[in-house]
C-alpha positions as CSV (number, residue, x, y, z in Angstrom):
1,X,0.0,0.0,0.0
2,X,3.2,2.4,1.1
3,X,4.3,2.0,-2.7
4,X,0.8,3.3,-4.3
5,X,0.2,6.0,-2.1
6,X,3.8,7.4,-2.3
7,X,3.3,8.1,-6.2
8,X,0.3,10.0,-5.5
9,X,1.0,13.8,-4.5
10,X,-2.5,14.3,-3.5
11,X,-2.3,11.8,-0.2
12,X,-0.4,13.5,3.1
13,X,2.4,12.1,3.5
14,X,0.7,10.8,7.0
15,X,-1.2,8.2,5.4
16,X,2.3,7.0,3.2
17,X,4.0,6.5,6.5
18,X,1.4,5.1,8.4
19,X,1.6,2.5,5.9
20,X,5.1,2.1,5.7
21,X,5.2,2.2,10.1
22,X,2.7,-0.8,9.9
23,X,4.7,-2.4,7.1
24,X,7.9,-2.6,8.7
25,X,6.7,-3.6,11.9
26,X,5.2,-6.7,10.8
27,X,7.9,-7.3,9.0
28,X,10.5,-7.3,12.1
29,X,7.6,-9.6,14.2
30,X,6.7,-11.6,11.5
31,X,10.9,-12.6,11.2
32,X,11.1,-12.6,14.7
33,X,8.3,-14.8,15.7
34,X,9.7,-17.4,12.8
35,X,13.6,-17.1,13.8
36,X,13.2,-16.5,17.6
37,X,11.6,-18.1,20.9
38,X,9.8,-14.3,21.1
39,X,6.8,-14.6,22.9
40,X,4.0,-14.3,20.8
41,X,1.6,-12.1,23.3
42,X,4.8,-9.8,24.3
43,X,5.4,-9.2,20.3
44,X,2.1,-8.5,19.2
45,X,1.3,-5.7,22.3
46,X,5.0,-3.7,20.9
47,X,5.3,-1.5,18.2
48,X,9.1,-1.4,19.3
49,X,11.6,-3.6,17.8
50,X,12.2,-2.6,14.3
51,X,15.3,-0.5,14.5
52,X,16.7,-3.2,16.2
53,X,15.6,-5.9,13.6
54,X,16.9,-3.8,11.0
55,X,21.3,-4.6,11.4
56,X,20.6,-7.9,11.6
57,X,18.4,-8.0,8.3
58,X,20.6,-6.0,6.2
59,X,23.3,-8.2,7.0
60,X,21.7,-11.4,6.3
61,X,19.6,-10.0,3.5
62,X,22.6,-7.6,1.7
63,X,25.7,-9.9,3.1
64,X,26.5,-11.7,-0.7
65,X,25.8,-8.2,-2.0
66,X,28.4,-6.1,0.0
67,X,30.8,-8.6,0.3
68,X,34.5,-7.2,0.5
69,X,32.5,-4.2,0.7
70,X,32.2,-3.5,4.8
71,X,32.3,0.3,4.4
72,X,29.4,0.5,2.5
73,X,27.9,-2.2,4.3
74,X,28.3,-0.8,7.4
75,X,26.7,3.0,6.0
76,X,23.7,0.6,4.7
77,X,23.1,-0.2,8.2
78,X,23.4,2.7,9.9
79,X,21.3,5.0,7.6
80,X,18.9,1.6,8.0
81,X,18.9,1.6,11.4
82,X,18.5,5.7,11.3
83,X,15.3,5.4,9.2
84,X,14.1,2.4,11.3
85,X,13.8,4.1,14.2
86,X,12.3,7.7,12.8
87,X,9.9,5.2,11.3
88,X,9.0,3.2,14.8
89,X,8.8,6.5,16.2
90,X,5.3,7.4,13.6
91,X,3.6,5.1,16.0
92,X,1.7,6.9,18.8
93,X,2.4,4.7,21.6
94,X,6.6,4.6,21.4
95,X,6.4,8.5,23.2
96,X,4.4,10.7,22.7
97,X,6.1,12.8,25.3
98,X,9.5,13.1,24.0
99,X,8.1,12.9,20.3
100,X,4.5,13.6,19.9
101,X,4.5,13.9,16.0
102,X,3.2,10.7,14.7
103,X,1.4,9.5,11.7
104,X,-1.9,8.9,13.7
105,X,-3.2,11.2,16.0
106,X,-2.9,15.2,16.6
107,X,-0.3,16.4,19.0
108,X,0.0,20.0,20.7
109,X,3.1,22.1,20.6
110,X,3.2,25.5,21.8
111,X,-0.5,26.3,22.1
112,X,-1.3,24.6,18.8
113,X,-2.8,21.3,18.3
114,X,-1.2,19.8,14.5
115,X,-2.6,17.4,12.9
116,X,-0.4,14.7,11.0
117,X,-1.7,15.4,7.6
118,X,-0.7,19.3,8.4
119,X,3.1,17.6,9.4
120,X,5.8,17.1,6.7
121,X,8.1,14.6,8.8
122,X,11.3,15.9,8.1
123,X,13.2,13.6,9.8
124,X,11.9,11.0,6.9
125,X,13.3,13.0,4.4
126,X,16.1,10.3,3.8
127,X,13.6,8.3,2.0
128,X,14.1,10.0,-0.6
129,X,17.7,9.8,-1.2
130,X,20.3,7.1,-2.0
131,X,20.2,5.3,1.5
132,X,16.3,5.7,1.5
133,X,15.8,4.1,-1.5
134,X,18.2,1.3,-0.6
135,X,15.8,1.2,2.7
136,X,12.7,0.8,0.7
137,X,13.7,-1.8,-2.0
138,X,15.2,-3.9,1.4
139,X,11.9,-3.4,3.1
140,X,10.1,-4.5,0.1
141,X,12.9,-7.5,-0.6
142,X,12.0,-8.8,3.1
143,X,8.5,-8.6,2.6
144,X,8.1,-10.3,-0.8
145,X,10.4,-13.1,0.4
146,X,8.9,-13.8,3.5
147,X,8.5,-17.2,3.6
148,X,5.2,-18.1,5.5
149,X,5.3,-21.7,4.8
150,X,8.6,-21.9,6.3
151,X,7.3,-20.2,10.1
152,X,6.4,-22.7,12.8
153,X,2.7,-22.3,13.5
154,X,3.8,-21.1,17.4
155,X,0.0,-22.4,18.4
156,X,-1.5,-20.4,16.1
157,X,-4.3,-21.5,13.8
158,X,-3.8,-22.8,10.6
159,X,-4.6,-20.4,7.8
């Protein structure tokens, strides 16, 4: 959904990133409840997680890729990790104290109550460059080769 809104200029950019918040946080559960001994309750009531998913991934998922290459490697990961957290942080319940903008829900600053769809998110602006776009296409790469066949059911219900 992330990829059709973001072509259209007449959606806030609120809606894009909502989408791409809820995107990348299933992704980091939906890896961690197939590769880990996560708790399924404890995973499901977080939307925390991602930006520490996100080294991990890159290395497994970009290893062949950058190999000989650890420099760039390494600047993959951290602008990764950089976007990973700016994006965790669209969700209303990480703080909403320390960083009330969100893709959500209106927040007050000064006197002034601003609604998401009114906010441009600057600290996303990376998206849109070089290590953005690297983001994106990795996000997407995880997502498309998720492997759902391959999870343990973890006592859920079959599909």
């Amino acid at each position: 959904m992330y990829e059709l809104l973001a072509r259209r200029a007449d959606v806030a950019a609120c809606h894009k990133l909502h989408f791409l918040q809820m995107a990348c946080e299933k992704l980091a559960k939906s890896h961690r409840l197939r590769d880990t001994k996560s708790s399924v309750d404890e995973l499901l009531s977080r939307h925390t997680g991602f930006a520490k998913f996100m080294p991990s991934f890159c290395k497994l998922a970009l290893g062949e890729k950058y190999r000989g290459k650890d420099a760039q490697l390494a600047r993959v990961i951290k602008d990764s990790r950089i976007l990973a957290r700016e994006i965790e942080k669209l969700s209303p319940a990480i703080d909403r104290h320390a960083t009330p903008e969100n893709a959500e829900y209106p927040w007050a600053r000064d006197d002034e109550v601003i609604a998401p769809c009114e906010h441009n998110f600057p600290s996303l602006d990376l998206l849109g460059k070089a290590g953005g776009r690297t983001f994106l296409k990795l996000i997407k790469q995880g997502l498309d080769a998720f492997d759902v066949a391959a999870s343990p059911s973890r006592g859920r219900a079959p599909a």
